[in-house]
C-alpha positions in Angstrom: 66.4 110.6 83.9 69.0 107.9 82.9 71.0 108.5 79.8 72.7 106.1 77.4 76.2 105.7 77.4 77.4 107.5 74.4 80.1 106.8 72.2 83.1 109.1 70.7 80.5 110.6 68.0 78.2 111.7 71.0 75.2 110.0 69.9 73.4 107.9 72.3 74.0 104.0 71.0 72.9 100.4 72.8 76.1 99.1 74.0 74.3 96.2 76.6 73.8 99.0 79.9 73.5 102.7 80.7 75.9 105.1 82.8 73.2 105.6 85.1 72.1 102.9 88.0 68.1 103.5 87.8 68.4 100.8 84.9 66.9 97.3 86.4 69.2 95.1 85.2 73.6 95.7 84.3 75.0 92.3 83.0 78.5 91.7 84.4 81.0 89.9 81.9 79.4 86.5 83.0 75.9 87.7 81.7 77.4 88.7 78.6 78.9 86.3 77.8 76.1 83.8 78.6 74.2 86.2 76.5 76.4 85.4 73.9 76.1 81.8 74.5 72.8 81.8 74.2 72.7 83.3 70.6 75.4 80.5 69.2 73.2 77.6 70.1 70.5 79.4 68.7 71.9 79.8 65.6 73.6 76.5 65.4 70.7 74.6 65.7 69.7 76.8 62.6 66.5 78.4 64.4 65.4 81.9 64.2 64.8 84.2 67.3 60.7 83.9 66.4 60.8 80.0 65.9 62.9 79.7 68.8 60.1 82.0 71.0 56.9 79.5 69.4 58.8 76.2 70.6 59.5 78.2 74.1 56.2 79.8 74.2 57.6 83.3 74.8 57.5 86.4 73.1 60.0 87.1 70.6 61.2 90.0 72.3 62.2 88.2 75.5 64.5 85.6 73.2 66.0 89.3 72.1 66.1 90.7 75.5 67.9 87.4 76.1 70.4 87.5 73.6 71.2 90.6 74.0 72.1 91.1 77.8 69.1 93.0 78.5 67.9 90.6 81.0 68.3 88.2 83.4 68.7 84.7 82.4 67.3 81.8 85.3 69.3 78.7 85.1 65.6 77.1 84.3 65.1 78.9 81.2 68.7 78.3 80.3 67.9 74.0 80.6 64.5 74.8 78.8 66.3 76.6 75.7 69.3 73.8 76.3 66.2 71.0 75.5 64.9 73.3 72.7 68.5 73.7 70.6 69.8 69.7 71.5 73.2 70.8 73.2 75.2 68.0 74.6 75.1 67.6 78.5 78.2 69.0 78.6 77.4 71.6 77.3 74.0 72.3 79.3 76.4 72.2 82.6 78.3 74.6 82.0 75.5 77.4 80.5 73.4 76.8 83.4 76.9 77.1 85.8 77.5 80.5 83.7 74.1 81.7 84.7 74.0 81.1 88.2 77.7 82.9 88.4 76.2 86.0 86.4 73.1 86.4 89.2 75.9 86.6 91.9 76.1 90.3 93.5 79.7 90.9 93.8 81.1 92.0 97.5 80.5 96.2 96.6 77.1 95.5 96.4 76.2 97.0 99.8 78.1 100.3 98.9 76.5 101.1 95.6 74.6 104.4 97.2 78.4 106.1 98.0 79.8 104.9 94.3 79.5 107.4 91.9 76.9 106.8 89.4 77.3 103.5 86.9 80.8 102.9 88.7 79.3 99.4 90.0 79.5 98.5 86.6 83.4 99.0 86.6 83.4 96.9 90.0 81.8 94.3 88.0 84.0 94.0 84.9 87.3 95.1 87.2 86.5 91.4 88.9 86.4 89.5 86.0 89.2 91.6 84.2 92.4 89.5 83.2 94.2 92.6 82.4 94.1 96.1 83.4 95.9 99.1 81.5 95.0 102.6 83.1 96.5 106.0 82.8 95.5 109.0 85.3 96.4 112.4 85.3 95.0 114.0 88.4 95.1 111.7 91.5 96.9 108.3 92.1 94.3 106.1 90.6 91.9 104.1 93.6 93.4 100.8 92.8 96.8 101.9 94.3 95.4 104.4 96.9 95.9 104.1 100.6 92.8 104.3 103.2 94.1 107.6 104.3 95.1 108.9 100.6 91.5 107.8 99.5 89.4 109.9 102.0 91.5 112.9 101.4 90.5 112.9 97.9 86.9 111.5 98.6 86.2 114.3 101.7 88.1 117.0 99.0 86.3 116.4 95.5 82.5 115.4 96.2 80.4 116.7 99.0 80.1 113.7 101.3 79.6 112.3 104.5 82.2 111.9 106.8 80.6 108.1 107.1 79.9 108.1 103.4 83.7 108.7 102.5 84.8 105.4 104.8 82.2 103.7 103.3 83.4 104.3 100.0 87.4 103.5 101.2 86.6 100.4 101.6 85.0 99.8 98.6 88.4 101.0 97.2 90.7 99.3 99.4 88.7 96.0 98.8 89.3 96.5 95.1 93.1 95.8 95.7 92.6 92.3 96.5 92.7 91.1 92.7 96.2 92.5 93.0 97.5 89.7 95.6 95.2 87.1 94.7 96.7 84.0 94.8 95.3 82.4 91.9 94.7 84.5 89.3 96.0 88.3 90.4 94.9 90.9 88.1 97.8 92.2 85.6 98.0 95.8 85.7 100.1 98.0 83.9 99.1 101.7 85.0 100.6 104.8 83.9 100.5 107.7 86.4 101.2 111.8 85.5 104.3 113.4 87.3 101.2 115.9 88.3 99.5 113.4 90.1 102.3 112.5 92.2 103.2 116.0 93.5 100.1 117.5 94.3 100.4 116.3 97.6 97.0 115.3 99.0 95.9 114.9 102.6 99.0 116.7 104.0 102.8 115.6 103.8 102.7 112.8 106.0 99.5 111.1 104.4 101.3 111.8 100.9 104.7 110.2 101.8 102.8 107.0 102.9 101.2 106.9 99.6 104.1 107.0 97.8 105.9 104.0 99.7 102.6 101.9 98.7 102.5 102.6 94.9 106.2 101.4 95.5 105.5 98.5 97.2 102.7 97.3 94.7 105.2 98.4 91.7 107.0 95.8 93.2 104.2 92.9 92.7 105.0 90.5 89.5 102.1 91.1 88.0 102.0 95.3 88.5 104.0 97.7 86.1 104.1 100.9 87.0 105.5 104.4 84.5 105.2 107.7 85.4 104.7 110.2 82.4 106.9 112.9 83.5 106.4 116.6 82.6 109.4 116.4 80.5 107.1 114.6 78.0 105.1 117.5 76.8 101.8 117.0 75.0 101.0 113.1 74.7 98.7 110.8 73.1 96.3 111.2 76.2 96.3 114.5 77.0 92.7 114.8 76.5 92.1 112.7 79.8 92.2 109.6 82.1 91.0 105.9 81.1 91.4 102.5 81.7 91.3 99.3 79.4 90.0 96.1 80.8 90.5 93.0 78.9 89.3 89.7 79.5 89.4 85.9 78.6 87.1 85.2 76.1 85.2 88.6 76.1 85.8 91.9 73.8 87.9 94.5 75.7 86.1 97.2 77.1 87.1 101.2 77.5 86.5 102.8 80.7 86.2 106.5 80.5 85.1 108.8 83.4 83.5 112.3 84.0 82.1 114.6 86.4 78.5 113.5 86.0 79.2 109.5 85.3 80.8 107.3 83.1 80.8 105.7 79.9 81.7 102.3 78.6 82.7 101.5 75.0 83.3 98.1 73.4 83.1 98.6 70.0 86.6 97.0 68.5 87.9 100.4 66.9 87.1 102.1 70.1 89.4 99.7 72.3 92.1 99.3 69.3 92.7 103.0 69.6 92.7 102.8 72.9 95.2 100.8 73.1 97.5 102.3 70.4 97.0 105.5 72.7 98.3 103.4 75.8 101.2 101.9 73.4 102.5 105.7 73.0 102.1 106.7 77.2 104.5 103.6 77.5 107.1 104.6 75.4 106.7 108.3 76.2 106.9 107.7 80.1 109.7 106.4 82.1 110.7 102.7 82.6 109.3 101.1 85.6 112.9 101.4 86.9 113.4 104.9 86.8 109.8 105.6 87.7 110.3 104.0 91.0 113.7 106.5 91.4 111.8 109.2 90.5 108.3 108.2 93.4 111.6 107.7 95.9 113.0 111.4 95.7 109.7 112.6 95.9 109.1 110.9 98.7 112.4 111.8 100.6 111.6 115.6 99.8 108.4 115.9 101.4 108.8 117.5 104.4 
C-alpha cells in the first residue's frame, strides 16, 4: 500500500506526490511549475476550471488533475489550452518547451529498483535545485561520498546485493556532477556531525580517502562545508538529518528521511523553520576554516 507523505502534525495531507513509487505519475520541479503555469492563464483569462473543461471538451477533473501536478501534461494539450486562454506566442513557446522538459526521465532513471523508496523524487528536485543546505548526523551525506565510502555504508545498512550496491554507487557518484558543472554548479552549504566523521566506515584506509574528498570538494567555490563538533551539545537539529532544496522560481522544499521512506514538505512555514533551524547549525558549528583543520587531523590520525 502507498502512503501519503505526511506533514509535521502526522496527518496524511496532498502536497503534489507520495513517499512511495507505486504512484503513476511524480512531477519534477518542471511539472510543477508548468502546473502552476497552467492555473495563471486560466485565471487570467478570467475562466473557471468547469468553463475552461466545456471549451476543451474534458472533464473538469482532468483541468484539476492538470493544475494541480497530478498528471502529465502533452505539449498538445498545452497549445490546445494556449488557443483556449489567448496567450501571446511568446508565451505558448515557452509552456509547451516547459512541458516537453518536465516528460524528460532524468539519467537515475534506470536505477530506480536499488533507490530507496520515493528517493527518485529527491534525484528529480536535487537536478533542478539552485541551492542545497543539508545537515547529517550519522554518515557523510551521498553527495560528498566516495565510490568506496558509499558501498561500505550501502553493503552495511540495507540488505543488498553485492551488484545492487554498485548499482546504487553510481547513482550517488553521478549525483556529484551538479557540483562541477560548468554552467550552473549547485550551491551547497552542508553541515556534517563530528560523529559522522569518526565512525570510521569501510576500514581505515577507505575512511582516510573519504576525508581528503570532503576536503577537496570544501574547496569548490560554490561548496561550504561546517562540522558541528561535539563540543556543541544539544542543537537546533538534534532531532535528525534533512536537507533544504531551493530553487529559481519554485517554493523551497524540505527533504526529510526515514527508515521506511521519505517525506517531502513545501508548505512555507515548514521550509521557514527549516531554515531558521539551519541558521542556528551554522553558527553553532565551526567555520569552514577550522572545519577543514579539524577533517585534516582526523585524517592524519587514522592509522
Amino acid at each position: 500500500m502507498v502512503t501519503p507523505c505526511r506533514g509535521s502534525s502526522g496527518a496524511a495531507r496532498e502536497i503534489g506526490t507520495l513517499c512511495g513509487e507505486a504512484m503513476a505519475y511524480v512531477p519534477t520541479v518542471r511539472g510543477r511549475r508548468l502546473a502552476h503555469e497552467i492555473r495563471r492563464i486560466r485565471e487570467a483569462a478570467g475562466l473557471s476550471g468547469e468553463q475552461a473543461a466545456r471549451l476543451a471538451g474534458w472533464d473538469q477533473s482532468k483541468i484539476s488533475r492538470m493544475e494541480n501536478a497530478r498528471m502529465r501534461i502533452t505539449s498538445g494539450e498545452v497549445m490546445e489550452l494556449c488557443e483556449i486562454y489567448t496567450v501571446t506566442a511568446e508565451e505558448r513557446t515557452e509552456l509547451v518547451r516547459l512541458a516537453r522538459e518536465a516528460r524528460r526521465q532524468g539519467w537515475w532513471h534506470p536505477y530506480r529498483a536499488v533507490l530507496k523508496t520515493g528517493f527518485t523524487q529527491f534525484l528529480g528536485f536535487e537536478a533542478e535545485a539552485a541551492t542545497y543546505r543539508g545537515y547529517d548526523a550519522q554518515v557523510i551525506p551521498g553527495l560528498f561520498q566516495t565510490g568506496d565510502y558509499a558501498r561500505a555504508v550501502l553493503l552495511g545498512s540495507r540488505q543488498v546485493s553485492s551488484e545492487e550496491a554498485d548499482r546504487a554507487v553510481r547513482v550517488r557518484l553521478g549525483r556529484q556532477a551538479r557540483l562541477t558543472a560548468g554552467t550552473s554548479p549547485l550551491n551547497v552549504w552542508q553541515i556534517v556531525e563530528e560523529a559522522a566523521l569518526r565512525r570510521v566506515v569501510g576500514g581505515p584506509a577507505i575512511m582516510r580517502a573519504q576525508l581528503r574528498r570532503l576536503l577537496e570538494l570544501g574547496e569548490l567555490a560554490n561548496v561550504s562545508l561546517q562540522v558541528l563538533p561535539f563540543s556543541a551539545g544539544v542543537h537546533a537539529a538534534i532531532d535528525g538529518s534533512f536537507v533544504l532544496l531551493t530553487f529559481d522560481g519554485y517554493p523551497d522544499v524540505l527533504y526529510l528521511e526515514h527508515l521506511m521512506g521519505c517525506v517531502y514538505l513545501e508548505e512555507p512555514e515548514e521550509t521557514r523553520r527549516a531554515t531558521l533551524v539551519f541558521d542556528h547549525l551554522r553558527a553553532s558549528a565551526l567555520n569552514t576554516g577550522d572545519s577543514a583543520n579539524l577533517i585534516r587531523d582526523m585524517t592524519d590520525s587514522l592509522v
